[in-house]
C-alpha positions as CSV (number, residue, x, y, z in Angstrom):
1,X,47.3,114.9,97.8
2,X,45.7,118.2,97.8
3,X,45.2,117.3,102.0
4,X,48.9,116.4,102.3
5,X,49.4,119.8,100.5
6,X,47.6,121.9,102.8
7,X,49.3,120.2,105.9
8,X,52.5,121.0,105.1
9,X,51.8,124.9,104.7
10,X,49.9,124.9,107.5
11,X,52.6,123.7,109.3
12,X,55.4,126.1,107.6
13,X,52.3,128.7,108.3
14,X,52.5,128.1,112.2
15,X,55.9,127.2,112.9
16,X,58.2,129.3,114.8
17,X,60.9,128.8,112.6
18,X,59.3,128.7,109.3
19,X,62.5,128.4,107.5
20,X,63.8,125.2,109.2
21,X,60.1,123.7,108.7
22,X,60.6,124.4,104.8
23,X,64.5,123.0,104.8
24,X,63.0,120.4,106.7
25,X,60.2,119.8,104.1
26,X,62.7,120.3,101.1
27,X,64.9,118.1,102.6
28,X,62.5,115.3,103.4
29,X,61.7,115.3,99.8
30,X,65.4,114.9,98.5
31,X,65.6,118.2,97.0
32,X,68.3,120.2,97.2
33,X,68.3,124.0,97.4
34,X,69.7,124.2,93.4
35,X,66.7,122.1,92.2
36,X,64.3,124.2,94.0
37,X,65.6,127.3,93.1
38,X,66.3,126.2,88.9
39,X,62.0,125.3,89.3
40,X,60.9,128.2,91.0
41,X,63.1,130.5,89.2
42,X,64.6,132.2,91.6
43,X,68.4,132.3,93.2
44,X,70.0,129.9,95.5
45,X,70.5,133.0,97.7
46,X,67.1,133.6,98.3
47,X,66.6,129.9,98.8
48,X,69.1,129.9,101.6
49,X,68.0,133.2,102.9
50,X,64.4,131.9,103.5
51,X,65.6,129.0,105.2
52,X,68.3,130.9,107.8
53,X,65.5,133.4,108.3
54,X,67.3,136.0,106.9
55,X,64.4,137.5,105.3
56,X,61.1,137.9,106.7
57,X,58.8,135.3,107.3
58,X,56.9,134.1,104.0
59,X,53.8,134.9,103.4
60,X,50.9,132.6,101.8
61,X,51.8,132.9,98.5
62,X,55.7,132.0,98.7
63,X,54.5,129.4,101.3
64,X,52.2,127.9,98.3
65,X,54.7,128.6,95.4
66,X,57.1,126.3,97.7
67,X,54.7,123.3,98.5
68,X,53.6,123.1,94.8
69,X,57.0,123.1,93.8
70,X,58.6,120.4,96.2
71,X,55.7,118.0,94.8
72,X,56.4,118.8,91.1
73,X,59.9,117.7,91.6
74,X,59.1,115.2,93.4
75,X,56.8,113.9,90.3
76,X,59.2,114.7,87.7
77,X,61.9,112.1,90.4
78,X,58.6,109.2,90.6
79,X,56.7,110.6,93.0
80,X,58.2,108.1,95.6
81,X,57.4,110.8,98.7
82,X,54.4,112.0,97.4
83,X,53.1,108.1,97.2
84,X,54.5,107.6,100.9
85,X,52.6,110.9,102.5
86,X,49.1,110.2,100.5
87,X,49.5,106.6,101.7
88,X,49.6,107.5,104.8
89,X,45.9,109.6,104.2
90,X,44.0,106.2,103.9
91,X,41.6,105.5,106.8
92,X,43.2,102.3,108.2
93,X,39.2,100.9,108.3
94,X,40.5,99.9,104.5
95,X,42.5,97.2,106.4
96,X,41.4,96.2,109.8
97,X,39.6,97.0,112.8
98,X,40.7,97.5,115.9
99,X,38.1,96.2,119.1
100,X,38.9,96.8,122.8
101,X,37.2,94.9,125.3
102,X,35.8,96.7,129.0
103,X,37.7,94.1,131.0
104,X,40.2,91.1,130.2
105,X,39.1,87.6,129.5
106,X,41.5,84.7,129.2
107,X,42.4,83.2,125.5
108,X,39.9,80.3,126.4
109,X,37.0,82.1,126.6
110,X,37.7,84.0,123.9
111,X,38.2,80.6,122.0
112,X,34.9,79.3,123.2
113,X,32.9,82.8,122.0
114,X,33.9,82.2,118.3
115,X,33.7,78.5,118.4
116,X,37.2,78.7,117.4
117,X,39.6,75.3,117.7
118,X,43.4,75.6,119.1
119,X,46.1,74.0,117.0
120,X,49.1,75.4,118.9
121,X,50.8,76.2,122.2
122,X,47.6,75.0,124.0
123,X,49.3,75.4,127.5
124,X,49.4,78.9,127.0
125,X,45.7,79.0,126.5
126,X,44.0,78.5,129.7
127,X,46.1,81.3,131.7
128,X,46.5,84.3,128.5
129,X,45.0,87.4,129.1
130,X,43.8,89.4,126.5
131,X,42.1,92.9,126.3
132,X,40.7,93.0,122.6
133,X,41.4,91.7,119.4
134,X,42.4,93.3,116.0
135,X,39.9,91.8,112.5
136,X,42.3,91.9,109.9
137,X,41.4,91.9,106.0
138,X,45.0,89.5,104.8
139,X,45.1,90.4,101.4
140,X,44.4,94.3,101.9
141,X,47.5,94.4,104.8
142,X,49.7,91.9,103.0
143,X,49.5,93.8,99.8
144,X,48.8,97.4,100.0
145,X,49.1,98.7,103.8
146,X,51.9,101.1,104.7
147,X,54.5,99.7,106.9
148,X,53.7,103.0,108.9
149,X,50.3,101.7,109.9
150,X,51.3,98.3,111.2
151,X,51.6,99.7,115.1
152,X,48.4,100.7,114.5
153,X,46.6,97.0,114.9
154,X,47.8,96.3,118.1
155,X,45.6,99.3,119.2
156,X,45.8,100.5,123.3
157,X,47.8,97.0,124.1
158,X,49.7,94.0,122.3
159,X,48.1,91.7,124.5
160,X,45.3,90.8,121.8
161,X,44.2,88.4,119.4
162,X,45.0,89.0,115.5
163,X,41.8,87.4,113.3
164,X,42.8,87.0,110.0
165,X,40.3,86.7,107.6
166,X,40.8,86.1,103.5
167,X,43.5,83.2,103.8
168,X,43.9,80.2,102.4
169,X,46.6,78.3,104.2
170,X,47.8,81.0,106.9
171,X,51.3,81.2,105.8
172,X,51.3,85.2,104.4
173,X,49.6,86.0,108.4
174,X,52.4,84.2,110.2
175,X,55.5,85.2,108.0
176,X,54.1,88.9,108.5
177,X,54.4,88.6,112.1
178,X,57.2,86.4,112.4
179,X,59.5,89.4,110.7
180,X,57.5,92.1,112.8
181,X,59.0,93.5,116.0
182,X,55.4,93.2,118.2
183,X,53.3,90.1,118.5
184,X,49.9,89.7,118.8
185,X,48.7,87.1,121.7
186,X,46.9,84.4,119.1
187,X,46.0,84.3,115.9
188,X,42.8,83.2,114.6
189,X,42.7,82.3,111.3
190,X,38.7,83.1,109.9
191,X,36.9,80.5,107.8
192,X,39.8,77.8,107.1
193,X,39.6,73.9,107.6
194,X,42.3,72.7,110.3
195,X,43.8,70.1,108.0
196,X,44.5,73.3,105.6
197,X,46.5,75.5,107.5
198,X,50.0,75.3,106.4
199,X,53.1,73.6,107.6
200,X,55.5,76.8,107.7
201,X,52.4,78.7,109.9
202,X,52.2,75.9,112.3
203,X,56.4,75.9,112.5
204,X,56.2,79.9,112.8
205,X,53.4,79.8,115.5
206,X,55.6,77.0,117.9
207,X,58.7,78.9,117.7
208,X,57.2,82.2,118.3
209,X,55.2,80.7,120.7
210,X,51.7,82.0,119.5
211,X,48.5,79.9,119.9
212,X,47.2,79.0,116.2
213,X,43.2,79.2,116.2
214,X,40.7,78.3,113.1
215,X,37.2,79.3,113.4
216,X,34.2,79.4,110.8
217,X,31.6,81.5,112.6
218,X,30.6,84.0,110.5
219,X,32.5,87.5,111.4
220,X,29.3,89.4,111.9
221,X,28.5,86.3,114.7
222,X,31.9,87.0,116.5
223,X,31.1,90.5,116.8
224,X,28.2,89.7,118.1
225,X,29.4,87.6,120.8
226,X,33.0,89.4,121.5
227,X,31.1,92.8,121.8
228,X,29.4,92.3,124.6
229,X,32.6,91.6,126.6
């Protein structure tokens, strides 16, 4: 939090119009100029003064006073912002990893490197084109990852290959992309029996028209093989 903190300021610190950057602050956090004011202990007036730029810039200290005092309140409301803006801190190696490749290869081979077997949309195998592929830990992005990081695994392009691994039947991977604006090229699904994958994922892959894959090569063997490409 103490990172988020220091952000802000800096960017009140540097602004040209540091009192729009704090309106725009306070009013990010739901917090109108009477709250603020009641915590800090000052008027309104001075309040709206700072933010019209009718006094002088503020220095570090009133620039502090203010970023402490937007997160109090926002503590004493839940913390809901505060939990939004330190989510957004967390490395996004806590859920995936994203791989480019140094030229494209076609679904197929990409099949064929991680011994991987096609359950869907086979026609659109042989002639795909993808340039990298995204590891994905299910459980972590299912259940904890910020919405605001989901852009973030389709890397430099969309034309890639999603490889889920912690599942059990597939469905969580599918319904999470079905409901998602991009889609990924394929999805493999790591270290799952064919006969296993579930009957809404199959129906979700057809309709969205996304090639199904299982593999069980181990992930430190597709690596392997996928970065040489």
């Amino acid at each position: 939090m103490e990172k988020v903190k220091m952000e802000i300021a800096g960017e009140i610190s540097l602004s040209d119009d540091a009192g729009a950057t704090m309106r725009k602050w306070r009013e990010i956090f739901s917090i109108s100029q009477v709250e603020l004011a009641k915590h800090l202990g000052i008027t309104v007036s001075t309040i709206s003064d700072y933010e019209g730029n009718r006094r002088k810039s503020p220095g570090t200290g009133v620039i502090k006073r203010f970023v402490n005092a937007i997160f109090d309140i926002d503590k004493l409301k839940g913390g809901t912002i505060t939990q939004k803006l330190t989510e957004k801190q967390k490395p996004v190696s806590e859920y995936f990893e994203v791989h480019e490749f140094a030229r494209s290869i076609s679904l197929k081979d990409f099949v064929d490197l991680i011994g991987g077997e096609v359950l869907s949309n086979h026609d659109l195998v042989e002639n795909k084109k993808i340039y990298g592929y995204t590891l994905i830990d299910s459980i972590k992005v299912i259940l904890d990852m910020p919405f605001s990081y989901f852009q973030n695994l389709y890397g430099n392009v969309n034309e890639r290959v999603f490889v889920f691994t912690g599942v059990s039947t597939g469905r969580s991977p599918f319904v999470v992309v079905r409901v998602s604006p991009s889609k990924p090229s394929a999805i493999v699904l790591h270290n799952i029996e064919a006969g296993k994958v579930d009957k809404l994922a199959m129906k979700i892959s057809e309709k969205e028209r996304i090639p199904l894959i299982v593999t069980k090569m181990s992930i430190d063997g597709m690596k392997e093989a996928l970065n040489r490409i």
